[in-house]
N, C-alpha and C positions, 0 to 999 in steps of 0.2 A: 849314304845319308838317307836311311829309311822315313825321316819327317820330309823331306824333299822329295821325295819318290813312295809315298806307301803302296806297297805291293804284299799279295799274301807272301807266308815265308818260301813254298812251292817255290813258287815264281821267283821270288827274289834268291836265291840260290841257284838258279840254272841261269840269271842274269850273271852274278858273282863267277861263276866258271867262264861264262861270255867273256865279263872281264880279263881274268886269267891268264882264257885262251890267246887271245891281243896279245896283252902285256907280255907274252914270255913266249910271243912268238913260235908256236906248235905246230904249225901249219893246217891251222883251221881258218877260215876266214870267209866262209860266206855262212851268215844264218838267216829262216825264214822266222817270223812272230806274229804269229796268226792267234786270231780270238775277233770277237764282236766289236764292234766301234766303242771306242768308249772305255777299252779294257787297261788303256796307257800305255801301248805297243812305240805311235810313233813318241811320246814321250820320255820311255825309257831309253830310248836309240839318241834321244837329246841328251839325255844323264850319263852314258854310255859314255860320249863323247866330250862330255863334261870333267868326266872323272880320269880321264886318259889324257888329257885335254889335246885333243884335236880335232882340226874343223871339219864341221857337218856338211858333205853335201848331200845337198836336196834334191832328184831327180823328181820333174815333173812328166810327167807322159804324155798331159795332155799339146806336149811341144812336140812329142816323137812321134802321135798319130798321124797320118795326115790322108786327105780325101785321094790324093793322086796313088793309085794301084803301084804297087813296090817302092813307095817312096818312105813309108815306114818304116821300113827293114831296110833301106839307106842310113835313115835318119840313127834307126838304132845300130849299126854299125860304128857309123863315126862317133856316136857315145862312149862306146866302150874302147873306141882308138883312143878316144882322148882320157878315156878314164886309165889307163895302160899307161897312157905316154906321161902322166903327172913327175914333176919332180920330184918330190919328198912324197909318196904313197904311204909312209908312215906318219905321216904329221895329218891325216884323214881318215874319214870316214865314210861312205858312200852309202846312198840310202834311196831304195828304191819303192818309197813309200805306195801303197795299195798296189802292190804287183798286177794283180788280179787283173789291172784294166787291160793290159796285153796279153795275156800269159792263161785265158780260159782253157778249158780241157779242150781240145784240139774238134773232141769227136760231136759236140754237147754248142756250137756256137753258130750262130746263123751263118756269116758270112765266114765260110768252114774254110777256105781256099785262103783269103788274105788273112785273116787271125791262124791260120794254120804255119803261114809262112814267117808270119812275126815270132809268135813261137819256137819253131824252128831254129829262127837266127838267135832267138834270146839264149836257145838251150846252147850253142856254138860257140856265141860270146860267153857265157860263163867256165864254159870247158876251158878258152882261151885265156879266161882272166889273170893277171899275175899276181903270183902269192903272195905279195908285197900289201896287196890293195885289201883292205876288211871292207868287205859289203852285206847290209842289212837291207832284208827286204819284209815288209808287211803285207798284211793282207785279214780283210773281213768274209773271203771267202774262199776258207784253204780245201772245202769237201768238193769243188769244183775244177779246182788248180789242176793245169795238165800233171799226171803222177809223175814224168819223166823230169817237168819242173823240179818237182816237191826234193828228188833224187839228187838236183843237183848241188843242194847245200847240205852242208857239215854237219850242221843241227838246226830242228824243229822246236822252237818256245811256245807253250801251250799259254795264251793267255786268257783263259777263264775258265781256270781254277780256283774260281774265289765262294767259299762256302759263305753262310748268311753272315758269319759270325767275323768274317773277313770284310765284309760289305758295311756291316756295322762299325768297324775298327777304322775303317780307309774313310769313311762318310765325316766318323768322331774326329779323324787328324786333320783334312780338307775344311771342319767347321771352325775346329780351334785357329788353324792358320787363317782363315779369312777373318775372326772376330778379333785378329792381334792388329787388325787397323781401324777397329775401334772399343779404347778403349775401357769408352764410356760406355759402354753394353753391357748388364750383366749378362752370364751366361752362364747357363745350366746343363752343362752337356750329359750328366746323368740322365736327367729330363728327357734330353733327346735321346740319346743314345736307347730310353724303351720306346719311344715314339717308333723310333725306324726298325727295331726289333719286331715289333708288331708288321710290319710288312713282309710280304712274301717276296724273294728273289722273281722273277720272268727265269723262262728255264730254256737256255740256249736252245735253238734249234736241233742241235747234232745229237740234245740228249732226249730227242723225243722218238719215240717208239711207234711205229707206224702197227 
């Protein structure tokens, strides 16, 4: 349902495999969807589950940190017991929205010993996880990610890949859907649609050249 989700076409075909992959059961079932905030990562992981229809969970992190020295890597154990031990692991989704917060490059993070260790366990839990279970994870900062992380999902979704002319398209469908709650508006989305043309994209971090 591209008016529900506009996404460039890139993007929206390696979602459509995503799909797929689930549905017909391949034994694929962990992916990462990394890109800038804002690029529709955790939103598609809502459509995702939409379209398969079954329930989202939400992993929060900021439940699994905690101030007491190895008690994080407690916490994130019994996560994944319990993520493991679900009934119907087919009737879900797991979703471990901005990975990132646990899961920093190991070598690259101040307190190098306990993020080291959480780490560690994350990379062990997913070695462990059952093929039964699809888990999605995001992240706003995958040039950071421990690489042994990165290694241990199925597949990598690049989300921003969105050229001007993509940015312009996705702006035009987001307008027309908010102006269908009022009716009495005219609207000109020609109009806009050079308005925003006239603007310059910001140009991700990752593609600037030092």
């Amino acid at each position: 349902d591209q008016s529900a989700l506009p996404l460039p076409k890139a993007i929206s075909e390696d979602i459509v495999g995503v799909i797929n992959a689930i549905n017909h059961n391949v034994g694929v079932n962990k992916f990462l969807f990394e890109g800038e905030p804002g690029t529709g990562k955790t939103e598609t992981v809502k459509h995702i589950a939409r379209i398969l229809d079954r329930e989202l969970y939400l992993v929060k992190f900021n439940l699994i940190v905690d101030s007491k020295l190895g008690q994080s890597t407690k916490n994130l154990v019994e996560l994944f017991e319990q993520i493991n031990a679900l009934p119907q692991p087919h009737n879900v989704i797991i979703l471990l929205d901005e990975i990132d917060a646990i899961a920093l490059d190991r070598i690259n993070v101040n307190d190098l010993r306990e993020m080291g260790r959480l780490t560690s366990t994350l990379l062990k839990e997913l070695d462990k996880l059952s093929d039964e279970v699809v888990l999605i994870a995001t992240t706003n900062l995958f040039s950071k990610l421990d690489k042994a992380l990165v290694r241990r999902f199925d597949a990598t979704i690049n989300f921003n890949r969105y050229t001007k002319e993509d940015l312009i398209e996705v702006s035009e469908t987001i307008l027309a859907e908010y102006l269908n709650n009022f009716p009495n508006v005219t609207r000109n989305l020609k109009l806009f649609k050079k308005i925003i043309g006239l603007f310059e994209p910001i140009p991700y971090p990752g593609d600037l050249k030092n």
